[in-house]
PAPA-862139 format. One record per residue (C-alpha): x, y negated, z; residue in one letter. Coordinates in steps of 0.02 Angstrom, whole numbers, padded with zeros to 5 digits, always signed. Layout:
! residues N
XYZA;...
END
This chain:
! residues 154
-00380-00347-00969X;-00262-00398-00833X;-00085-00435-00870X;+00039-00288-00805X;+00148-00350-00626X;+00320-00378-00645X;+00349-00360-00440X;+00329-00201-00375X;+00164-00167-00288X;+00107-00132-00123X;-00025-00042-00048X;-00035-00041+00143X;-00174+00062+00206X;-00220+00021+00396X;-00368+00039+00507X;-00300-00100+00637X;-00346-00269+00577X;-00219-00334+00674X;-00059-00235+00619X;-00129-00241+00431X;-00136-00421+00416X;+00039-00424+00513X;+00098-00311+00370X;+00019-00412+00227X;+00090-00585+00277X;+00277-00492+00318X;+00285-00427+00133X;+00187-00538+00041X;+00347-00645+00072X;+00462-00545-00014X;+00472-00503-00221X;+00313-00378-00204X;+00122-00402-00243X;+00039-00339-00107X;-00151-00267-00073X;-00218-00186+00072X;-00356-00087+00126X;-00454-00041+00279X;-00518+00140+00266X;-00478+00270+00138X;-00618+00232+00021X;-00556+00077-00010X;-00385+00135-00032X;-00455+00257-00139X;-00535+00117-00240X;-00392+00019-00267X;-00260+00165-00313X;-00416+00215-00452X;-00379+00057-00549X;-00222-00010-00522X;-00042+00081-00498X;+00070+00060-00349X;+00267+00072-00309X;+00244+00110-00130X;+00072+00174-00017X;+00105+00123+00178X;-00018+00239+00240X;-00064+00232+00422X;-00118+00427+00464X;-00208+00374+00617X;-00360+00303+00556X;-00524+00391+00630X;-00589+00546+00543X;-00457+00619+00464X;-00479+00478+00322X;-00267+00476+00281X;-00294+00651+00268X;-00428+00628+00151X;-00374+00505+00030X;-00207+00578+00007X;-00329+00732-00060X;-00434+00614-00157X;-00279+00533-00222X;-00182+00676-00294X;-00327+00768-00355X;-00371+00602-00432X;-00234+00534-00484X;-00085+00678-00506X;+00009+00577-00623X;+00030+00431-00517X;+00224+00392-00467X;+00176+00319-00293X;+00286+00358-00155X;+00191+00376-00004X;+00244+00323+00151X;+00161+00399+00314X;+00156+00302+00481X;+00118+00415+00615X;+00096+00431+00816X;+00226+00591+00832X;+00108+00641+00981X;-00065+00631+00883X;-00119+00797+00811X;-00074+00795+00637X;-00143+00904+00477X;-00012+00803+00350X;+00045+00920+00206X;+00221+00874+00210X;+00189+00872-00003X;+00084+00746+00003X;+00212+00604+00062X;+00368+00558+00032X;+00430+00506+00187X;+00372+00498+00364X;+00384+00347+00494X;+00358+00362+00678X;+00257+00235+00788X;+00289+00110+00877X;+00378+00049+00714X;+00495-00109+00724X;+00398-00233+00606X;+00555-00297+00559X;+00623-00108+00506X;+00456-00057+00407X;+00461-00225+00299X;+00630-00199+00260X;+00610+00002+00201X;+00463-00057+00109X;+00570-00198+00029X;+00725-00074-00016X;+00590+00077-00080X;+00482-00024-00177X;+00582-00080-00326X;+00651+00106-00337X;+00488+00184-00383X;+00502+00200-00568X;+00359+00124-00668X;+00205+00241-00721X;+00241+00273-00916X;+00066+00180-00963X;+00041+00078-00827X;-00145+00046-00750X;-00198-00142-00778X;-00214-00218-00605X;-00304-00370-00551X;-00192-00490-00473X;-00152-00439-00296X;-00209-00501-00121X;-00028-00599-00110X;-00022-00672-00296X;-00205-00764-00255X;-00151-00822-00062X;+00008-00883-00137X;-00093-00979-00268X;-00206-01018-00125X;-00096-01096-00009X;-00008-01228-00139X;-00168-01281-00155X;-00288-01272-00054X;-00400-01208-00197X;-00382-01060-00279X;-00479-01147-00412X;-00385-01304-00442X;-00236-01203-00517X;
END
């Protein structure tokens, strides 16, 4: 069993290698464990064993797969206290249930801006009543990784 996160955690949920690990190494700087994920099943994967503060959820991934896990996710999970976050193109054709999310971010986002809402939202999520026991997240293990060299050696 995996001990329960003090730090708020982070799921961000992008297609774009790029702008996810842009995201990751932003936040993973600030008091929040942080995971990401590449496509919806993934994400899926993740929210099915562990519980997260805050979802960044990038709704332009091919496929409709945003559209898709946030289906998966509340059918799945319906007593999860996640707030969702939604970062959109306001030009792209959208099917979002404005239900599913909690709030909705336009792109081009200001890196700077989205770290920072992320930083003031997390901690406000209140804590799931019998919380899911989560591995240790992507930032916890490069953080141990990177006073060491070795993830190992610690």
């Amino acid at each position: 069993m995996y001990p329960i996160m003090s730090d708020p955690r982070v799921l961000i949920v992008e297609s774009n290698d790029v702008l996810r690990v842009m995201l990751f190494t932003i936040l993973r700087h600030q008091p929040l464990a942080v995971d990401t994920a590449a496509t919806a099943e993934e994400a899926l994967g993740r929210v099915l064993t562990c519980d997260y503060a805050l979802i960044v959820l990038d709704m332009d991934m091919p496929d409709n797969e945003a559209i898709s896990f946030l289906r998966e996710f509340r059918q799945q999970r319906p007593e999860a206290t996640s707030f969702v976050l939604a970062v959109r193109d306001p030009n792209g054709v959208s099917n979002l249930d404005p239900a599913q999310v909690a709030a909705v971010l336009n792109k081009p986002l200001e890196i700077d801006t989205m770290a920072e809402v992320v930083r003031e939202c997390a901690p406000l999520v209140p804590r799931p009543e019998d919380p899911l026991p989560c591995p240790p997240s992507e930032s916890d293990v490069r953080a141990k990784l990177d006073r060491s060299g070795s993830y190992y050696s610690n």
